[in-house]
C-alpha positions in Angstrom: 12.6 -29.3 8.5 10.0 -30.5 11.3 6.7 -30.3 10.6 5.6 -28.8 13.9 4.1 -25.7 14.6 5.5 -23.4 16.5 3.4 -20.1 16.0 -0.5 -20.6 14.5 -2.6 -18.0 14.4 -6.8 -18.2 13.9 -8.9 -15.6 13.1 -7.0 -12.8 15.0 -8.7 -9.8 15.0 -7.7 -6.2 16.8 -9.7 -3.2 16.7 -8.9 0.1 17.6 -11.1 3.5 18.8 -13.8 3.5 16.5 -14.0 -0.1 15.1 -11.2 0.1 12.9 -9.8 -3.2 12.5 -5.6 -2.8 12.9 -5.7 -7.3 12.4 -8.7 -8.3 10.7 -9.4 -12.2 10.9 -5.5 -13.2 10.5 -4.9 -16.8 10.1 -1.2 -18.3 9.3 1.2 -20.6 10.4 4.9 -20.5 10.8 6.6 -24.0 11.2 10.0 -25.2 13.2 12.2 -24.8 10.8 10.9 -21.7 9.0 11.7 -18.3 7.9 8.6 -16.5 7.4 8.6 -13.2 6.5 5.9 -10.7 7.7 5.3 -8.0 5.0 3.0 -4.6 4.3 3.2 -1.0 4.3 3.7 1.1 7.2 0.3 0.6 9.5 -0.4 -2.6 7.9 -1.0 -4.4 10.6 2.1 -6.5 11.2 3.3 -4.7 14.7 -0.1 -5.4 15.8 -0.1 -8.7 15.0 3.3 -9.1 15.9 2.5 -7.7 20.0 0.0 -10.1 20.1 2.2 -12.6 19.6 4.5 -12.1 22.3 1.8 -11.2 24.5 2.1 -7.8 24.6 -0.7 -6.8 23.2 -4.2 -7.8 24.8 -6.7 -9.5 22.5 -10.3 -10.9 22.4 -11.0 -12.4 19.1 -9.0 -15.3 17.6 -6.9 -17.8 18.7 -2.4 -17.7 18.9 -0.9 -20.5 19.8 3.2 -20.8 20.3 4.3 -24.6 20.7 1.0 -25.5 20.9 0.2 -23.2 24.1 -2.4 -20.4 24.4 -0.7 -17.2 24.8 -3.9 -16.3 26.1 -4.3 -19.3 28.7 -0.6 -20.5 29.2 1.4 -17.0 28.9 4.5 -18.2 30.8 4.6 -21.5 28.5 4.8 -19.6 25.6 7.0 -16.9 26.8 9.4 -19.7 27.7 10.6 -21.1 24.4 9.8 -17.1 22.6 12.0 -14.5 22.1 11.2 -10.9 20.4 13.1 -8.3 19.5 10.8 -5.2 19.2 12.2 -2.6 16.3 13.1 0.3 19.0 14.6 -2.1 21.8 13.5 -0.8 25.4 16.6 -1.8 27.6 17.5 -0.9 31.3 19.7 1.9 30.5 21.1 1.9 34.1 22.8 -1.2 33.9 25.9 -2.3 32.1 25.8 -4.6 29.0 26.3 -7.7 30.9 24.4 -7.3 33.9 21.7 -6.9 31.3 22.4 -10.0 30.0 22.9 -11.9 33.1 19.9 -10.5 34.1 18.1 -11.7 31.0 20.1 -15.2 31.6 18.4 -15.5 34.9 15.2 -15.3 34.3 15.1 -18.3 31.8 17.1 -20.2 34.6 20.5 -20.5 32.2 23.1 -22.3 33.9 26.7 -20.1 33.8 28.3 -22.3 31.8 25.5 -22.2 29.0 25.5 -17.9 29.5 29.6 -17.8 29.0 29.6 -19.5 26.6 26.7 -18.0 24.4 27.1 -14.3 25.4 30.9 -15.0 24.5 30.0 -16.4 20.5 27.3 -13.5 20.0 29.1 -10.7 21.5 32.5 -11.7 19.5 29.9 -11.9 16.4 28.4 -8.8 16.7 31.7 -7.3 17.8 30.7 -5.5 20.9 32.3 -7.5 23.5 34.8 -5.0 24.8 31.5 -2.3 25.3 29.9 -4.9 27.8 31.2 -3.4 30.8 29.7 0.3 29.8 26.3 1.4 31.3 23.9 0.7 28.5 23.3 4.8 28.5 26.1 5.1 26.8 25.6 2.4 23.3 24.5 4.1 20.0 21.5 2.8 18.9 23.0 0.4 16.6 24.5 -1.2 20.0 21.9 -1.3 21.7 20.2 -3.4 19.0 22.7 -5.5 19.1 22.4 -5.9 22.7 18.5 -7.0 22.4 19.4 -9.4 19.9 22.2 -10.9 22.0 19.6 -11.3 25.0 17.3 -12.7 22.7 19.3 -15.4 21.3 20.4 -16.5 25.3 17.8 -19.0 26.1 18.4 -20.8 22.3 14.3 -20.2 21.3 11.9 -22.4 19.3 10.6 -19.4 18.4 12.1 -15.9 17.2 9.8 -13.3 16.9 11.6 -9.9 15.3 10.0 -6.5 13.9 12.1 -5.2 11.5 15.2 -6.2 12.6 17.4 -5.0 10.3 17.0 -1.4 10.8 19.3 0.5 12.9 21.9 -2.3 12.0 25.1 -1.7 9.8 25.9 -4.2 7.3 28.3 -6.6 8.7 25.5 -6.4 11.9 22.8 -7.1 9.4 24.8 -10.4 7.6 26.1 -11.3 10.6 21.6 -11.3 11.9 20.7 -13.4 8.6 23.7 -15.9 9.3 22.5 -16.8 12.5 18.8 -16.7 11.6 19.6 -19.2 8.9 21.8 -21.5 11.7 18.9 -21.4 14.1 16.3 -22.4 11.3 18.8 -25.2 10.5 18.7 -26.0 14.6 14.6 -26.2 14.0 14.1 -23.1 15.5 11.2 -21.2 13.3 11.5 -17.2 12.5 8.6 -14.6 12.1 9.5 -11.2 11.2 8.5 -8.2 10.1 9.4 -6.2 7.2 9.4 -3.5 4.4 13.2 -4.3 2.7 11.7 -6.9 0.4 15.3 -8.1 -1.2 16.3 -8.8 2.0 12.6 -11.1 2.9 13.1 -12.6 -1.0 16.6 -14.0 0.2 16.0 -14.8 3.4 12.7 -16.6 4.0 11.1 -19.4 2.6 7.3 -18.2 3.1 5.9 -15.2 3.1 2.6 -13.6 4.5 1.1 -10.2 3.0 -0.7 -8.4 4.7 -2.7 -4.9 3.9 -5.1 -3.1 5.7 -5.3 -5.5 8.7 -5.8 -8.3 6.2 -3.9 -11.1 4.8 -3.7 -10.5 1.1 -1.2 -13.3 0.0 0.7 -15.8 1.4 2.9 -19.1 0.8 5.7 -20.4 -0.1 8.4 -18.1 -1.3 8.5 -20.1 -4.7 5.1 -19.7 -5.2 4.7 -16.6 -4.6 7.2 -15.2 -6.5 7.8 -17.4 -9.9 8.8 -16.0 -12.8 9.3 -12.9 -10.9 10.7 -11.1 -8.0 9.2 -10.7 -4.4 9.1 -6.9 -5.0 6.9 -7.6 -8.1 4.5 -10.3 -6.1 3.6 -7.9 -3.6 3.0 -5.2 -6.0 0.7 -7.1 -7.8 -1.0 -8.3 -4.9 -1.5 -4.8 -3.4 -2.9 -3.4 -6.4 -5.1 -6.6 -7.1 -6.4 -5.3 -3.5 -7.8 -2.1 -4.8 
Protein backbone atom coordinates (compact mmCIF):
# COMPACT_ATOMS: atom_id res chain seq x y z
CA UNK A 1 0.00 0.00 0.00
CA UNK A 2 1.32 3.63 -1.12
CA UNK A 3 0.49 6.30 0.87
CA UNK A 4 -0.62 8.59 -1.93
CA UNK A 5 -3.70 10.07 -2.57
CA UNK A 6 -5.44 9.52 -5.39
CA UNK A 7 -9.08 10.98 -4.71
CA UNK A 8 -9.43 13.82 -1.67
CA UNK A 9 -12.23 15.53 -1.21
CA UNK A 10 -12.75 19.06 0.98
CA UNK A 11 -15.74 20.46 2.06
CA UNK A 12 -17.83 19.37 -0.99
CA UNK A 13 -21.03 20.77 -0.86
CA UNK A 14 -24.16 20.41 -3.72
CA UNK A 15 -27.37 21.98 -3.37
CA UNK A 16 -30.36 21.47 -5.20
CA UNK A 17 -33.73 23.78 -6.01
CA UNK A 18 -34.49 25.19 -2.91
CA UNK A 19 -31.31 24.94 -0.83
CA UNK A 20 -31.43 21.52 -0.09
CA UNK A 21 -28.02 20.26 0.40
CA UNK A 22 -27.76 16.62 -1.81
CA UNK A 23 -23.51 16.75 -0.43
CA UNK A 24 -23.19 18.80 2.63
CA UNK A 25 -19.49 19.71 3.49
CA UNK A 26 -17.95 16.16 2.45
CA UNK A 27 -14.44 15.64 3.27
CA UNK A 28 -12.62 12.06 2.80
CA UNK A 29 -9.81 10.56 1.25
CA UNK A 30 -9.32 7.37 -0.68
CA UNK A 31 -5.59 6.22 -1.06
CA UNK A 32 -3.61 4.15 -3.91
CA UNK A 33 -4.02 1.10 -2.76
CA UNK A 34 -7.53 1.27 -1.35
CA UNK A 35 -10.90 -0.10 -1.38
CA UNK A 36 -13.20 2.30 -0.09
CA UNK A 37 -16.62 1.74 0.04
CA UNK A 38 -19.25 4.54 -0.33
CA UNK A 39 -22.36 3.75 1.68
CA UNK A 40 -26.13 5.29 2.61
CA UNK A 41 -29.63 4.84 1.68
CA UNK A 42 -31.08 5.50 -1.48
CA UNK A 43 -30.74 9.65 -2.00
CA UNK A 44 -27.99 9.73 0.44
CA UNK A 45 -25.89 11.64 -1.39
CA UNK A 46 -23.27 9.21 -2.76
CA UNK A 47 -24.35 9.53 -6.75
CA UNK A 48 -23.96 13.13 -6.16
CA UNK A 49 -20.85 12.97 -4.80
CA UNK A 50 -19.80 10.34 -6.83
CA UNK A 51 -20.64 12.73 -10.44
CA UNK A 52 -18.63 15.25 -8.95
CA UNK A 53 -15.95 13.20 -8.98
CA UNK A 54 -15.69 12.24 -12.42
CA UNK A 55 -16.63 15.60 -13.43
CA UNK A 56 -19.91 15.19 -14.30
CA UNK A 57 -21.45 16.96 -12.09
CA UNK A 58 -20.71 20.90 -11.90
CA UNK A 59 -19.86 22.28 -8.44
CA UNK A 60 -19.00 25.52 -6.59
CA UNK A 61 -18.24 24.82 -3.03
CA UNK A 62 -15.27 22.52 -1.96
CA UNK A 63 -12.37 21.28 -3.27
CA UNK A 64 -11.80 17.29 -5.36
CA UNK A 65 -8.66 16.55 -6.11
CA UNK A 66 -7.69 13.09 -8.28
CA UNK A 67 -3.81 12.55 -8.27
CA UNK A 68 -3.37 15.57 -6.88
CA UNK A 69 -5.24 17.55 -9.91
CA UNK A 70 -8.25 19.86 -9.67
CA UNK A 71 -11.09 18.28 -11.37
CA UNK A 72 -12.22 21.72 -11.34
CA UNK A 73 -8.92 23.42 -12.82
CA UNK A 74 -7.12 20.39 -14.56
CA UNK A 75 -10.26 18.20 -15.90
CA UNK A 76 -8.32 16.38 -18.66
CA UNK A 77 -5.46 15.44 -15.94
CA UNK A 78 -7.84 13.95 -13.86
CA UNK A 79 -9.95 12.29 -16.43
CA UNK A 80 -6.72 10.71 -17.69
CA UNK A 81 -5.66 8.31 -14.91
CA UNK A 82 -10.01 7.95 -13.85
CA UNK A 83 -12.30 5.61 -14.81
CA UNK A 84 -16.24 5.34 -13.76
CA UNK A 85 -18.55 3.07 -14.35
CA UNK A 86 -22.04 4.81 -13.79
CA UNK A 87 -24.84 2.15 -12.34
CA UNK A 88 -27.07 2.34 -15.67
CA UNK A 89 -24.04 2.41 -18.27
CA UNK A 90 -24.94 4.92 -21.30
CA UNK A 91 -23.10 3.14 -24.33
CA UNK A 92 -23.25 3.89 -28.17
CA UNK A 93 -25.84 1.38 -28.92
CA UNK A 94 -25.01 1.65 -32.68
CA UNK A 95 -21.76 0.34 -32.60
CA UNK A 96 -20.55 -3.23 -32.08
CA UNK A 97 -18.84 -4.30 -28.82
CA UNK A 98 -15.38 -3.77 -30.00
CA UNK A 99 -15.55 -0.81 -32.01
CA UNK A 100 -16.79 0.47 -28.69
CA UNK A 101 -13.86 -0.48 -27.13
CA UNK A 102 -11.44 0.49 -29.68
CA UNK A 103 -13.14 3.57 -29.57
CA UNK A 104 -12.74 3.89 -25.89
CA UNK A 105 -8.86 2.56 -26.54
CA UNK A 106 -8.32 5.58 -28.60
CA UNK A 107 -9.13 8.15 -26.80
CA UNK A 108 -6.54 7.32 -23.93
CA UNK A 109 -3.99 6.86 -26.83
CA UNK A 110 -3.59 2.80 -26.05
CA UNK A 111 -1.15 1.26 -28.29
CA UNK A 112 -2.80 -2.13 -30.18
CA UNK A 113 -0.76 -4.31 -28.65
CA UNK A 114 -1.66 -3.00 -24.96
CA UNK A 115 -5.81 -3.07 -26.33
CA UNK A 116 -5.43 -6.89 -27.66
CA UNK A 117 -4.12 -7.87 -25.11
CA UNK A 118 -6.39 -6.33 -22.27
CA UNK A 119 -9.79 -6.45 -24.18
CA UNK A 120 -8.67 -10.25 -24.83
CA UNK A 121 -8.04 -11.11 -20.62
CA UNK A 122 -11.40 -9.08 -19.61
CA UNK A 123 -13.63 -10.22 -22.28
CA UNK A 124 -12.42 -14.12 -21.75
CA UNK A 125 -13.11 -13.08 -17.81
CA UNK A 126 -16.29 -11.81 -18.18
CA UNK A 127 -17.13 -14.39 -20.81
CA UNK A 128 -18.55 -12.28 -23.54
CA UNK A 129 -15.97 -12.38 -26.02
CA UNK A 130 -17.81 -14.24 -28.78
CA UNK A 131 -20.84 -11.21 -28.45
CA UNK A 132 -18.14 -8.54 -29.39
CA UNK A 133 -18.91 -8.47 -32.90
CA UNK A 134 -22.92 -7.83 -32.17
CA UNK A 135 -24.27 -4.09 -32.33
CA UNK A 136 -24.35 -3.18 -28.66
CA UNK A 137 -28.46 -2.85 -29.27
CA UNK A 138 -28.61 -6.23 -29.00
CA UNK A 139 -26.60 -7.10 -25.13
CA UNK A 140 -29.00 -7.67 -22.19
CA UNK A 141 -28.33 -5.38 -19.61
CA UNK A 142 -26.13 -7.56 -17.73
CA UNK A 143 -23.76 -7.30 -20.99
CA UNK A 144 -23.85 -4.25 -21.39
CA UNK A 145 -22.47 -3.74 -17.88
CA UNK A 146 -20.00 -5.81 -18.59
CA UNK A 147 -19.04 -4.03 -21.53
CA UNK A 148 -18.66 -0.53 -19.41
CA UNK A 149 -16.52 -2.27 -17.09
CA UNK A 150 -14.36 -3.80 -19.85
CA UNK A 151 -13.82 -0.11 -21.22
CA UNK A 152 -13.23 1.02 -18.00
CA UNK A 153 -10.52 -1.19 -17.04
CA UNK A 154 -8.56 -0.39 -20.82
CA UNK A 155 -6.40 2.45 -19.88
CA UNK A 156 -5.13 0.32 -16.46
CA UNK A 157 -6.48 3.56 -13.96
CA UNK A 158 -5.07 5.00 -10.74
CA UNK A 159 -8.31 5.55 -9.98
CA UNK A 160 -11.69 3.46 -10.30
CA UNK A 161 -14.62 5.22 -9.56
CA UNK A 162 -17.96 2.70 -9.65
CA UNK A 163 -21.72 3.32 -8.47
CA UNK A 164 -23.07 0.29 -7.49
CA UNK A 165 -21.49 -1.91 -9.54
CA UNK A 166 -22.67 -4.96 -8.69
CA UNK A 167 -26.20 -4.68 -9.71
CA UNK A 168 -27.34 -5.91 -12.93
CA UNK A 169 -24.34 -8.45 -12.66
CA UNK A 170 -24.89 -12.30 -12.11
CA UNK A 171 -22.73 -14.04 -9.77
CA UNK A 172 -19.80 -15.35 -11.51
CA UNK A 173 -19.87 -11.50 -13.19
CA UNK A 174 -19.98 -10.10 -9.71
CA UNK A 175 -16.82 -12.49 -8.26
CA UNK A 176 -15.21 -12.30 -11.33
CA UNK A 177 -15.61 -7.72 -10.54
CA UNK A 178 -14.27 -8.19 -6.83
CA UNK A 179 -11.35 -10.39 -8.11
CA UNK A 180 -10.03 -7.88 -10.25
CA UNK A 181 -10.81 -4.95 -7.94
CA UNK A 182 -8.71 -6.74 -5.38
CA UNK A 183 -5.70 -7.30 -8.28
CA UNK A 184 -5.85 -3.67 -9.24
CA UNK A 185 -5.69 -2.46 -5.46
CA UNK A 186 -2.70 -4.92 -5.22
CA UNK A 187 -1.27 -2.99 -8.60
CA UNK A 188 -1.79 0.39 -6.36
CA UNK A 189 -4.66 1.32 -8.08
CA UNK A 190 -7.30 2.89 -5.39
CA UNK A 191 -11.30 1.96 -5.61
CA UNK A 192 -14.27 4.25 -4.60
CA UNK A 193 -17.64 2.82 -4.84
CA UNK A 194 -20.93 3.10 -4.08
CA UNK A 195 -23.16 0.88 -2.30
CA UNK A 196 -26.25 -0.57 -0.41
CA UNK A 197 -25.20 -4.56 -0.35
CA UNK A 198 -23.26 -4.09 2.84
CA UNK A 199 -21.86 -8.01 3.01
CA UNK A 200 -20.46 -7.45 -0.11
CA UNK A 201 -18.64 -3.56 1.13
CA UNK A 202 -17.74 -5.67 4.72
CA UNK A 203 -15.67 -8.16 2.51
CA UNK A 204 -14.43 -6.16 0.11
CA UNK A 205 -13.09 -2.84 1.28
CA UNK A 206 -10.81 -1.90 3.78
CA UNK A 207 -12.45 1.74 4.63
CA UNK A 208 -15.54 2.77 4.65
CA UNK A 209 -17.39 6.24 4.46
CA UNK A 210 -21.15 6.67 5.71
CA UNK A 211 -22.92 8.96 4.58
CA UNK A 212 -26.79 10.18 5.38
CA UNK A 213 -28.58 13.02 4.41
CA UNK A 214 -25.73 14.67 2.31
CA UNK A 215 -23.49 14.17 5.31
CA UNK A 216 -20.73 12.02 6.37
CA UNK A 217 -21.88 10.25 9.44
CA UNK A 218 -18.96 7.64 9.98
CA UNK A 219 -16.02 6.71 8.39
CA UNK A 220 -12.53 4.71 8.76
CA UNK A 221 -11.05 1.87 8.57
CA UNK A 222 -13.11 -1.21 8.08
CA UNK A 223 -11.65 -2.73 11.46
CA UNK A 224 -12.61 0.17 13.24
CA UNK A 225 -15.57 0.55 12.18
CA UNK A 226 -16.97 -2.65 12.58
CA UNK A 227 -15.29 -4.48 15.81
CA UNK A 228 -16.96 -6.80 17.60
CA UNK A 229 -19.61 -6.52 15.08
CA UNK A 230 -20.68 -6.65 11.52
CA UNK A 231 -20.73 -3.75 8.91
CA UNK A 232 -24.48 -4.14 8.69
CA UNK A 233 -24.66 -3.47 12.56
CA UNK A 234 -22.07 -0.29 12.33
CA UNK A 235 -24.07 1.46 10.01
CA UNK A 236 -27.26 0.78 11.82
CA UNK A 237 -25.97 2.15 14.72
CA UNK A 238 -24.54 5.01 13.09
CA UNK A 239 -27.88 5.87 11.29
CA UNK A 240 -29.93 5.72 14.26
CA UNK A 241 -27.18 7.60 16.47
CA UNK A 242 -28.07 10.34 13.55
CA UNK A 243 -31.64 10.80 14.65
Amino acid sequence: MSDKAMLEIRHYSKSYGEGKKAADDVSLTVMSGDICGFIGHNGAGKSTTIRAVVGVLDFTEGEILIDGHSVKDEPLACKRVTAYIPDNPDLYENLTGIQYLNFVADVFNISAAERDERIRKYADLFEITSDLGDLISAYSHGMKQKLAIISALIHNPKLLVLDEPFVGLDPKASYTLKEIMHEMCAAGTAIFFSTHVLDVAEKLCNKVVIIKNGRIISSGSMQELTEGHSLEEAFLEADSDEK
